[in-house]
N, C-alpha and C positions, 0 to 999 in steps of 0.2 A: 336568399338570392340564388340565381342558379348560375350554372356556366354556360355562358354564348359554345365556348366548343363542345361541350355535352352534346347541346340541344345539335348544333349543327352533326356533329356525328349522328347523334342515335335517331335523328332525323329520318335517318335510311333504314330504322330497322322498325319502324313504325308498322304494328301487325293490324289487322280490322278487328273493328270490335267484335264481340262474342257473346254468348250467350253467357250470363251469370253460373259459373261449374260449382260444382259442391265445394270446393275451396274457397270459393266469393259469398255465399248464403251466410248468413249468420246461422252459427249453429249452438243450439243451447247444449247439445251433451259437450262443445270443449267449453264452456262457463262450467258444468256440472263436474268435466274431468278438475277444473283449477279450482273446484269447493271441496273434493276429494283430498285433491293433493295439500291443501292449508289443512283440512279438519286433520290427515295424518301428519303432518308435520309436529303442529300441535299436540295431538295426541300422544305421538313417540317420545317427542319432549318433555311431555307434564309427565307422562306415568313410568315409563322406560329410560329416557336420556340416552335413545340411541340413533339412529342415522332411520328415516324413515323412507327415501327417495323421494318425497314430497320435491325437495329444490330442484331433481333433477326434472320434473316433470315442468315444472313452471320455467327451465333453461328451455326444453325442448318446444312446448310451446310458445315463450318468444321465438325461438328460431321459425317456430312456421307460422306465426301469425305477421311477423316483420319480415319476412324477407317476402313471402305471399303479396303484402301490402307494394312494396317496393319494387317489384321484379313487374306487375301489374301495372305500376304508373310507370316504370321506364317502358313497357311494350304499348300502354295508352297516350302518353303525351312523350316519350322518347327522354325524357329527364326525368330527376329528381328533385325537388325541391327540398333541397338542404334545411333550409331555414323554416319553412314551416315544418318538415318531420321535426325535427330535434327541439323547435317548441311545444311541438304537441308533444312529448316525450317530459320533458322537464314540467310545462302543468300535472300534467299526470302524477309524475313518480314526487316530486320536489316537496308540493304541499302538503301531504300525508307524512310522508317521512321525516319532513322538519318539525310536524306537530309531537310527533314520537320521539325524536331526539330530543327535542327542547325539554319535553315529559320527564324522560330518562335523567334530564341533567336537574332538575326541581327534584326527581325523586332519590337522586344519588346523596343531593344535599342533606334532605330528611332523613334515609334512613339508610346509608351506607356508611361505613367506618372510613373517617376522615385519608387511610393509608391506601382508602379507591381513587379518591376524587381525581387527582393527578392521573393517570391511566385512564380515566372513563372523559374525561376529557377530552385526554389524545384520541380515543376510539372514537368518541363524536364529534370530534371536525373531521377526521378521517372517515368517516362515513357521510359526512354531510357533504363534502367532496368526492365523494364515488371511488375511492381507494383504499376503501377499509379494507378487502380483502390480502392486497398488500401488508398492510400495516401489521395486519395478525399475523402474517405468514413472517414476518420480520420480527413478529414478537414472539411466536411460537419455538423456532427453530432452537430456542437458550434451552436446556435444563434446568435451566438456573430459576426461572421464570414458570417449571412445571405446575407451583403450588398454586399459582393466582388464582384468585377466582372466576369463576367466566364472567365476561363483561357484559351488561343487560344489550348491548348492541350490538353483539356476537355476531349473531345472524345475517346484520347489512353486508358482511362478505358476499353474499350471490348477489346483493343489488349493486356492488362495487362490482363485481364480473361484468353482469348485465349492462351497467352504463358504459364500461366500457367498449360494451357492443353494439349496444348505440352509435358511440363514435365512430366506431370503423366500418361496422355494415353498408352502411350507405355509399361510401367512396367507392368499396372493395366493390359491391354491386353494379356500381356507375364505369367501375373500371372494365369489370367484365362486359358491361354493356359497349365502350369503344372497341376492345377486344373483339366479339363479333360484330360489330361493324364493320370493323377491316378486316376481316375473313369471307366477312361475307354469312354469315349463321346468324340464326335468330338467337334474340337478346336469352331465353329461358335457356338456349344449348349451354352459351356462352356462361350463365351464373350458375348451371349443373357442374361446370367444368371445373369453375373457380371454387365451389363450393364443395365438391368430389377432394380436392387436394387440400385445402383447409382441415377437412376430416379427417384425410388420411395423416396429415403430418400434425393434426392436433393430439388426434387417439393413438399415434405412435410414440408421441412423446408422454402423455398421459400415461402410459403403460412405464414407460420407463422412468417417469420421475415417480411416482408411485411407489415403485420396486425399490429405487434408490433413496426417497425423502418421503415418505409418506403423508408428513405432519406439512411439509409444504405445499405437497402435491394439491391437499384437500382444498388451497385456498387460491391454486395458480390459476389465474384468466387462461393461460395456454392450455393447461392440462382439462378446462373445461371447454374451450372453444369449439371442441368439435360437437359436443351435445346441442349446442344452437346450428352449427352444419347439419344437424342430423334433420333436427326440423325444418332447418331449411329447405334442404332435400327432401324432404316427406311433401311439403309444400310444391314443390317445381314439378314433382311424379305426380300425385296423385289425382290430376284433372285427367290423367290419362290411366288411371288403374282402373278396372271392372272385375270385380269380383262377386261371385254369387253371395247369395242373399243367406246362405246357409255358412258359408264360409267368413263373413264380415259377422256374424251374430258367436259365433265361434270365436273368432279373435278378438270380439268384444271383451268375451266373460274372461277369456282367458286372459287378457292384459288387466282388466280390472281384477282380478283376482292376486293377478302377479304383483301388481302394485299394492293390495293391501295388504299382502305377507311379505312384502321388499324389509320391513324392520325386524323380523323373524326370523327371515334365511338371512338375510345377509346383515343389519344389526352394525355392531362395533366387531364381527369376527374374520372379516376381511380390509386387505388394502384398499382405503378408496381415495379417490375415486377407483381408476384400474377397470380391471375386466368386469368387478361386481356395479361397476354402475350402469354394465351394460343392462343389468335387471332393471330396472326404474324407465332407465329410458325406450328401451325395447319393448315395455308392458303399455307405456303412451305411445308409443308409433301404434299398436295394437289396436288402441284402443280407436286413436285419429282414425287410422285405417277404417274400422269398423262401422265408423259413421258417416262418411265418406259416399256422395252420392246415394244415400239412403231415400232421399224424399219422404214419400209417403210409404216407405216398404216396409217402413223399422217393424221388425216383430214386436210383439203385445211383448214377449218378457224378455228383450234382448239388453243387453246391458246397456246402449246406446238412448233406448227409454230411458231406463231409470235416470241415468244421468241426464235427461232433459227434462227429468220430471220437476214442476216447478218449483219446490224449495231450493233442488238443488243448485240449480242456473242463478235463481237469486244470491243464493250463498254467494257463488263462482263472483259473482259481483262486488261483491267485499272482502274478495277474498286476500287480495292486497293489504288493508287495514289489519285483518286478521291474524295477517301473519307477522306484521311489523310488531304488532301492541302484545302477540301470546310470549313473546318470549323476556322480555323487561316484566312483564306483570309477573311470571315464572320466579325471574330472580327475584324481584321483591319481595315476594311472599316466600320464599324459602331465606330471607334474610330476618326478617320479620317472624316469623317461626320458628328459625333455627334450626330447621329443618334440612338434609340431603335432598330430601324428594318428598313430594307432595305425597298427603293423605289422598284414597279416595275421592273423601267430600272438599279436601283442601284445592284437588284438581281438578274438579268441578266446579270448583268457585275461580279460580283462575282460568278456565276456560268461558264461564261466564262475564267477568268481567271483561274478556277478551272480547265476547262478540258484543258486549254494551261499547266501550271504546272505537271499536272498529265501526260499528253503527255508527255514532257518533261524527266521528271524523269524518266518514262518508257524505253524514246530510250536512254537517257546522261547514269543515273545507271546501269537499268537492262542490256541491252546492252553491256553496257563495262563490267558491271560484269564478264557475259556470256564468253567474248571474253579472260579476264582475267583468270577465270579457265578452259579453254576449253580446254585444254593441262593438265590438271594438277587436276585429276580425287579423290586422295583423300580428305577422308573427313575432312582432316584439312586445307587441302587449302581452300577447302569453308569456313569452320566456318572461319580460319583466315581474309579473306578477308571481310564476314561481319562483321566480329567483331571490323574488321580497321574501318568501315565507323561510330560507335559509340563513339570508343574512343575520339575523333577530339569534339565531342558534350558533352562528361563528361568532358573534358580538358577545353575548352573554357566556361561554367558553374561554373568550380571552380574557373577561373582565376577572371571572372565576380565577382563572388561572394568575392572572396578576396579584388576586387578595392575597392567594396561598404563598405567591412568593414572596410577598413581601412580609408574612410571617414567619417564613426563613430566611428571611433575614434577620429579626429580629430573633430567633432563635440562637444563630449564629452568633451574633452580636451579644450574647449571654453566654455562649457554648464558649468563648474566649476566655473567661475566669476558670482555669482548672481547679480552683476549689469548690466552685458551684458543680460542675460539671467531671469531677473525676475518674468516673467509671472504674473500671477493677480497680483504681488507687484508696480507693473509698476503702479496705482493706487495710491499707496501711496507718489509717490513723483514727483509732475509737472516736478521738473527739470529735471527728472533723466528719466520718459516718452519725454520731448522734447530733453534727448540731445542720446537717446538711439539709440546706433550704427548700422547699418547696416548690421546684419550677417545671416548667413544659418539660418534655424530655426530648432529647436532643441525639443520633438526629431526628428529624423530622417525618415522622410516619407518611408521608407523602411520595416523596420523593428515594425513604432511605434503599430501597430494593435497586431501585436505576442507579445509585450514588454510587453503591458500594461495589455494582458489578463493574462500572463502568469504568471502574479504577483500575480493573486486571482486566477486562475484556481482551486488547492487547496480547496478554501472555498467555491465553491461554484457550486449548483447544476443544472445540464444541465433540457433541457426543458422535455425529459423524464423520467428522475427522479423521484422518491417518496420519497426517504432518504434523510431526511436531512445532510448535508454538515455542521458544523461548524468547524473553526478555530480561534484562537486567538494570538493576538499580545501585546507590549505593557509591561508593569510588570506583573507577574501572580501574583504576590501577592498583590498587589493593592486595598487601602480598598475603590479604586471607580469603577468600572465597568461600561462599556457603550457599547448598543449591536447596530451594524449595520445590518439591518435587509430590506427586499425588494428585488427588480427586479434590471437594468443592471444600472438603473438610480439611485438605491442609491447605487448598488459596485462601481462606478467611484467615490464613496466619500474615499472610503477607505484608499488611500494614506493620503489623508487631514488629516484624524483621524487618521492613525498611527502616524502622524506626531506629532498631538497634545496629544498624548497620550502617545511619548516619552517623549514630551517636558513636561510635568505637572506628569507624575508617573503613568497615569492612565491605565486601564488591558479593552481591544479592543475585541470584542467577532462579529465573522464576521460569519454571516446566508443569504446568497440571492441564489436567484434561478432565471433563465434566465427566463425573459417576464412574468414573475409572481410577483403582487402587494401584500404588506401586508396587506390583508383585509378582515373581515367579511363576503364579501361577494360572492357567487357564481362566480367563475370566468369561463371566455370564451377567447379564444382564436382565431382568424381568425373567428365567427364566431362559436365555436363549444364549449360544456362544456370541461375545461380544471381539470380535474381530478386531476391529479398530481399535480397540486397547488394548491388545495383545502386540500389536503391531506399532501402539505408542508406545509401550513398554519395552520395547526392543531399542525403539530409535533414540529413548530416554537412558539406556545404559552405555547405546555406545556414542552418547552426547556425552555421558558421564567419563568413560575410556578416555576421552579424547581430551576433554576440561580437565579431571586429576583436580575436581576441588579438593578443598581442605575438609569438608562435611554437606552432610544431607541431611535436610530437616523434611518431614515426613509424618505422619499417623506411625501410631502404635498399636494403636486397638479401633474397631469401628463399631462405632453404637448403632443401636436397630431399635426403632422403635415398637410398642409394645413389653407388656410382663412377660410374656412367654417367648422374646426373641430376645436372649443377655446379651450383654458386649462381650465381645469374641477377639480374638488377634484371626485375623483370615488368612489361610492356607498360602503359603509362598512368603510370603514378609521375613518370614525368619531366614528362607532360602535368597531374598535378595537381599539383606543385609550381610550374609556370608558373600555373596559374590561383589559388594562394597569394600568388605575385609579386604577380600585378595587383592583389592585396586589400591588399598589405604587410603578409604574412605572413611573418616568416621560419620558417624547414622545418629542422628536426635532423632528418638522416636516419641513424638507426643500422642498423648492421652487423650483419646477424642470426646470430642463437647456432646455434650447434650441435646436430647431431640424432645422437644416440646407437640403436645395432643392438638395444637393450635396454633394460627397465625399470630407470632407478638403483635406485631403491629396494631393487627386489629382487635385483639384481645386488649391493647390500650386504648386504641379508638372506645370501647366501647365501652368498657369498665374500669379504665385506671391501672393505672401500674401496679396497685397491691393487689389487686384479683389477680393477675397476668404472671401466675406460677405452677410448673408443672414438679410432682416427686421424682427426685435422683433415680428410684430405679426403673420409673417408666420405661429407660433404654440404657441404664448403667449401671454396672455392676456395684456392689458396697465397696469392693475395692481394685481397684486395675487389675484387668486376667493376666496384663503383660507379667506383672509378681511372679504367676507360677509357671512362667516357662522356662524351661530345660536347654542348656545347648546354647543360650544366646553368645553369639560373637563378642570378641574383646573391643570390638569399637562399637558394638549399641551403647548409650545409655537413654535412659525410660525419663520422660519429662509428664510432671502429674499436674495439671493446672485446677482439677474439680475443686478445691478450695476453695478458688476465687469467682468460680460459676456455681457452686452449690453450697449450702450450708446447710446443716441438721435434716440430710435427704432431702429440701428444695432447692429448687433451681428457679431463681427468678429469670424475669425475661428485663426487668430492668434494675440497670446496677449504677449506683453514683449517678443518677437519675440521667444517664445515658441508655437508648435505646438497645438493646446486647444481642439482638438478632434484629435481621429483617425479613426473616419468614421465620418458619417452624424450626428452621435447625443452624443457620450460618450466620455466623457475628455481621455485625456492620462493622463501616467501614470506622467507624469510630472509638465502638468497645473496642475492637483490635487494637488499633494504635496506643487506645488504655491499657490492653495488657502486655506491652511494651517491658510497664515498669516491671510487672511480677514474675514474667519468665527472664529478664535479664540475669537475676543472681544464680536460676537455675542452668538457664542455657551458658554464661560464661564459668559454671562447674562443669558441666558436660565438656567445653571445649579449652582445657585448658590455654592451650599454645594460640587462643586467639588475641590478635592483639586487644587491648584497653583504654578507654579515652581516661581520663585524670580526674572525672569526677563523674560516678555511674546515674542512671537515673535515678535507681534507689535514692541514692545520696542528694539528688537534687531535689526530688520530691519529697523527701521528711525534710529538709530546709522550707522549703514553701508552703505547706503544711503546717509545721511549726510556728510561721511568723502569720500565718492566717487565722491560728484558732487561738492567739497568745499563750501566753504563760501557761 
């Protein structure tokens, strides 16, 4: 439906019709530029895994094929027609990408490790709603979340941008269009105007959230808005650009050239988006440009040919399919393989089955779409009809999603016997480890990564941060105090300590910040000065100056994964527990856990918990380096837990048939609370003067133990 005040405005700015300009002709070299930009996208994918400018090419041109469309019918009939754009828009995009999603979630089932399902879930309703790209950028920004695997629906982030420009173009165009009407300027000045400032304040901020968030930048609708302004604008100029016929043959080769070396020069080695995605997009204005009022002049070998030469315009036409199905087919077969990255011939077989898929979906979907409303002309039969092909993919996601919980339920519902379920207690009693039963392992590989974060998200500070984060647990009134302090490898203690900080009275004071050590010294990250935890480590001491707890619990040593990187005590640690001394601090310094070659989780998903073992010295020394250091302060003492995570140089990933990480290196939320019991004897030796509850866990757990496995 349209608006009675549109029409009566833009009434006035109604221009006479016109001669059809090179912007209105259909033109096969931009079908030929968007079979380009899928065959790269793809390409960089399968063989490279790097950033190809393919998406930016396909943002650019929506911007100049929809805003061209639009800016045309408001200067033709003085409106918009809301309702049919946006159902032509959802036929279009809805039914192809609900067929893919739906793909994605059958093929997650078969042949991804059960610790996906949950996540690939959330990522496809979040895509089937047009907000994936949110969704990632929300999931990206953790550290904590670095290892995951990429998800087979990755890529709907540019159609989560794009739909969202769907939505607003239309308005934002129809606004410009009242705008000059009450000025008095025609409608194309007026959506230059609007469209000039959108660009400028999109690619200003683009620059700067880039600079400052990079990993979000990649996925921000703002940070990309300007790329569809561009096209826009390339769209509203160029019925009026004339350029010689030497000079458009020229900026042909050279934009298609610059585009096919965009993953070469620029790759994963620049911030992007940022200044480097000016490459991608500047090499398609080029190339638009080049073919631009061409008619019959195209040079026999201009780049503007080739690209209208007929396979490739065909391609341009499925090029949508193409890109949806290359990147789910990718993961699959490098899961199925076991593979990083595709062979060769393996990436030639996932580019194959890409363009069989994409064929496919073209003639089965679009086709029947087609055949389905071709009678039946309003614009609610269209949206309805794609709007069916979604439903079927939100339905079957929550159904999914409801099986899984209700199997943690019943996981839970077992996990409640701590003799079934003991985790490092399993330790304390031979009997009760030899006669220890059979079951799921608990937590639940599904869920355990979100469970465990999400218990300290709260306290603690992401990697670009500067504010310190504190939170506290335990009795606040408590006349002991003990601060848990450090990177991801002393938050995974946290359960343990609230545990025993129930248990004895004591008041828990929780300070970590993601991949930052407590310490002295200059820190780096990847490689590069890490600022922000230098600057946590500051605000964490004179947090500390000010509290005068009774201790700080803390890493001792940090393991590094690999034979030829041993555990090490890192430079400064010894210098910030001398400056705990002078405060009468005492320091628990624990022995850091073990880094495993692989995802537990899905090393269980896929093999069982007795394959799901990595060797002790993959990333740990045979015995603590902290032994041989020199110097240490009167208030260190050195806390050794490898016992109860390693035996005979393994280190399992599951213990007392609890889950003991939820990725390759940090306990869940579980095993921690398990090792409760086994640092209690050693942590209330380190601190003597802390108070004591009347009966320790130790002592409660060989009680129950005892009467579990009898006589």
């Amino acid at each position: 439906m349209s608006d009675p005040a549109l029409n009566r405005a833009t009434d006035t700015v109604r221009v006479p019709p016109t001669a059809p300009s090179a912007a209105r002709r259909r033109r096969s070299d931009i079908e030929g530029l968007r079979a380009v930009a899928a065959l790269l996208i793809a390409v960089y994918h399968i063989w490279f895994g790097t950033v190809s400018g393919g998406v930016d090419v396909f943002l650019v041109l929506t911007g100049f094929l929809i805003t061209g469309s639009l800016v045309r019918a408001l200067e033709r009939d003085g409106r918009i027609a809301f309702g049919a754009f946006w159902a032509k828009i959802v036929t279009r995009l809805f039914p192809a990408g609900a067929v893919v999603l739906g793909a994605v979630l059958v093929g997650a089932y078969l042949l991804l490790p059960r610790s996906r399902w949950t996540g690939i879930i959330d990522d496809v309703q979040a895509s089937a709603l047009y907000h994936g790209n949110w969704h990632l950028a929300l999931g990206s920004v953790d550290y904590m979340a670095e290892n995951a695997a990429a998800s087979p629906v990755q890529h709907f982030w540019s159609l989560g941008v794009q739909g969202q420009f769907y939505l607003l173009w239309p308005p934002l165009l129809a606004v410009a269009g009242l705008a000059a009407a009450a000025l008095g300027a025609r409608v194309r000045t007026g959506a230059i105007a609007v469209l000039s400032a959108v660009f400028a304040a999109s690619f200003g901020y683009s620059l700067w959230i880039t600079a400052h968030e990079p990993v979000w930048a990649y996925f921000d609708t703002g940070a990309r808005l300007w790329e569809l302004a561009l096209g826009g604008l390339l769209a509203l100029v160029l019925p009026h650009l004339r350029l010689p016929g030497r000079v458009r043959g020229a900026a042909g080769w050279t934009g298609l050239t610059a585009l096919v070396l965009c993953g070469v020069v620029v790759g994963d080695r620049l911030p992007y988006p940022g200044f480097a995605s000016l490459w991608p997009t500047l090499a398609a204005v080029l190339v638009i440009v080049a073919g631009a009022g061409a008619g019959t002049t195209v040079g026999r070998l201009s780049a503007t040919r080739l690209l209208g030469w007929g396979p490739l315009p065909w391609l341009g036409g499925h090029a949508y399919p193409l890109f949806l199905w290359h990147w789910p087919i990718l993961v699959f077969h490098l899961e199925v393989t076991g593979s990083e990255r595709p062979t060769l011939g393996g990436g030639f077989l996932v580019l194959g089955l890409s363009f069989a898929a994409a064929l496919t979906t073209s003639w089965v979907v679009d086709g029947g779409l087609a055949r389905l409303t071709r009678t039946r002309t309003a614009p609610s039969w269209s949206l309805a009809a794609g709007v069916l092909f979604v439903v079927p993919v939100l339905l079957g996601g929550l159904v999914w999603g409801h099986a899984i919980q209700r199997d943690q339920r019943t996981r839970l519902e077992l996990a409640t016997d701590p003799t079934a379920y003991p985790g490092a207690g399993v330790h304390l009693s031979p009997v009760l480890a030899e006669d220890l039963p059979d079951l799921p392992v608990y937590p639940d590989t599904t869920t355990v990564a979100r469970d465990t974060i999400d218990q300290t998200r709260a306290c603690n500070a992401l990697m670009d941060d500067t504010e310190l984060v504190r939170c506290e647990a335990g009795d606040p009134g408590a006349g002991f105090t003990i601060v848990l302090v450090g990177s991801s490898h002393a938050r995974h203690w946290y359960q343990a300590l609230d545990t025993l900080a129930d248990r004895h009275g004591w008041r828990l004071v929780v300070m970590t910040k993601n991949a930052c050590q407590f310490s002295a010294a200059d820190h780096t990250y990847r490689g590069e000065a890490f600022e922000e935890c230098d600057a946590w480590n500051d605000q964490v001491m004179a947090e500390l100056r000010e509290l005068r707890p009774d201790a700080v619990f803390t890493t001792g040593t940090r393991t590094r994964v690999g034979f030829d990187r041993p555990e090490h005590v890192p430079d400064g640690y010894v210098e910030r527990w001398r400056e705990l001394d002078e405060l009468g601090i005492d320091v628990v310094a624990v022995r850091d856990t073990p880094r495993f070659g692989f995802n537990v989780p899905e090393c269980v998903d896929r093999n069982g918990p007795a394959e799901c073992v990595e060797r002790q010295d993959y990333s740990m020394a045979r015995t603590s380096p902290a032994n041989a250091l020199e110097d240490v302060p009167d208030n260190t003492t050195f806390v050794d837990m490898t016992e109860y995570l390693c035996s005979d140089g393994v280190c399992p990933g599951v213990i007392g048939n609890q889950l003991a990480y939820y990725d390759s290196n940090h306990m869940s939320f579980a095993f921690s609370h398990s090792m409760a019991t086994v640092l209690e004897p050693d942590l209330l030796d380190a601190l003597p003067e802390a108070p004591e509850a009347d009966a320790s866990l130790v002592e409660s757990a060989a009680v129950l133990y005892e009467e579990s496995t009898g006589p």
